[in-house]
C-alpha angles and dihedrals in degrees: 000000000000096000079053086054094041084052089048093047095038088050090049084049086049087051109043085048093056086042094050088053099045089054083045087059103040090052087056087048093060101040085053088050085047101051089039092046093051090041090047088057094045107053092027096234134173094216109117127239110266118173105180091246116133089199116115100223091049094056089042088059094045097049090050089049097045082051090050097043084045083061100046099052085041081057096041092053087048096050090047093048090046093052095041089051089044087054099044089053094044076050103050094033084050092056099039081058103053093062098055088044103056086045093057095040088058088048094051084048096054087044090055088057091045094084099253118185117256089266100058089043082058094053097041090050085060089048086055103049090046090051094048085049088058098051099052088055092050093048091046094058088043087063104043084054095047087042097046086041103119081220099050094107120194118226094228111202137153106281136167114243105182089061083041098060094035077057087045089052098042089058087066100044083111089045095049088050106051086057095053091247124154110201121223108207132179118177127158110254090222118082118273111206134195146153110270157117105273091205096043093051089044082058094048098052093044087054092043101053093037085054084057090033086057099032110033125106093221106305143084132171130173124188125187126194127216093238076056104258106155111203110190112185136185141164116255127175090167082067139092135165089270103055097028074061095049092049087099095050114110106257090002114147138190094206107010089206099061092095089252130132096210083237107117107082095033083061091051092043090059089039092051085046097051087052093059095248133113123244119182136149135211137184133227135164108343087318132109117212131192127193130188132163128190 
């Protein structure tokens, strides 16, 4: 009875011990799916996925995912080439437009000297307004293509981005004006410096604060931190999460008829991440908030 119970107990040892190798290698078969799978992905290669197991289910699971992650890096080629050849065209038709426009815009100049009755300056001040619309929007998507452009390089220095903001504000006063709007500001009235590029953040901020002044239902308030947190705030009542959420989404309006692009803040989020720093907003109760943080 007891050499029955030594060959029970040396078979469960045998056992234990096969079992204990087989989890081993299979633990050495994931961690290889694993490190090919991420380098896979990161090179986009078309190498399978081979781990050295010689267990069937191990090789399934690394042929289907060689197939999946096949699928994802086609996918992948086909989304950047979309997106190159979609900036190269906002690119060339911004640029086929600028011509036209600043030819009719000069027209429209030399009609305006040609003593026109107070019925066709009415109508020529609408030809004008349309034509300056225009141009903001070309210039816009000019932007946005030069911005989003890999080789659009930033030149990175020291700057001083409390003074750069206070300069950002002061060139809506008129706008603010003109809305009623009363800006709340808090800076620090120390320097705030950071590395940056002094003509991109400029073109943050500007984005940023046109975005309240044409959004906003009255109100505006910025508030920068020593440590350079830059809180902007407005009411608005046309916003929800979800599209407090999209406002950073190429082409993406609020209102699509109110002559904008949705461009602006799409522009100032690739700028702020060139620059190594964060931008985000969120919604809550009634109120818009951007954040950005250089």
């Amino acid at each position: 009875m007891q050499i029955v119970l030594w060959c029970i107990v040396a078979v469960l040892i045998v056992v234990c011990a096969v079992l204990a190798a087989k989890v081993a290698m299979l633990r050495v078969s994931v961690r290889q799916i694993a490190r090919q799978a991420k380098e896979k992905l990161a090179a986009e290669s078309n190498v399978p996925i081979a781990p050295d197991s010689a267990d069937g289910c191990v090789r399934s699971l690394a042929r289907e995912l060689t197939e999946t992650l096949d699928e994802v890096i086609s996918l992948a080629r086909k989304y950047r080439e979309g997106d190159l050849e979609l900036k190269r065209a906002v690119t060339n038709v911004s640029h086929d437009l600028r011509t036209p426009l600043t030819s009719a815009a000069g027209y429209a100049g030399l009609l305006k000297k040609s003593g026109l009755n107070e019925k066709q300056a009415e109508y020529l001040a609408v030809v004008e307004g349309r034509i300056s619309a225009m141009k903001r929007l070309t210039d816009e998507l000019l932007s946005y293509s030069v911005a989003a452009a890999d080789e659009g390089a930033l030149t990175l220095a020291e700057t001083d981005i409390a003074a750069l903001l206070e300069d950002s504000l002061t060139q809506f006063y008129a706008a603010f004006e003109e809305r009623g709007i009363s800006p709340v500001i808090s800076i620090p009235e120390e320097k705030v410096v950071r590395i940056a590029d002094k003509d991109a953040l400029a073109r943050v901020f500007g984005n940023v604060i046109s975005n309240a002044v044409r959004y906003s239902d009255g109100d505006f308030s910025v508030t920068m931190t020593k440590d350079g947190e830059i809180v902007f705030e407005n009411a608005a009542s046309a916003l929800d999460e979800v599209s407090a959420g999209r406002l950073f989404d190429r082409f993406y309006t609020v209102e699509n008829a109110r002559g904008s692009t949705g461009l602006g803040l799409s522009i100032a989020k690739i700028f702020v991440e060139k620059m190594g720093g964060t931008i985000g907003a969120s919604w809550s109760a009634g109120r818009l908030y951007i954040r950005i943080r250089i």
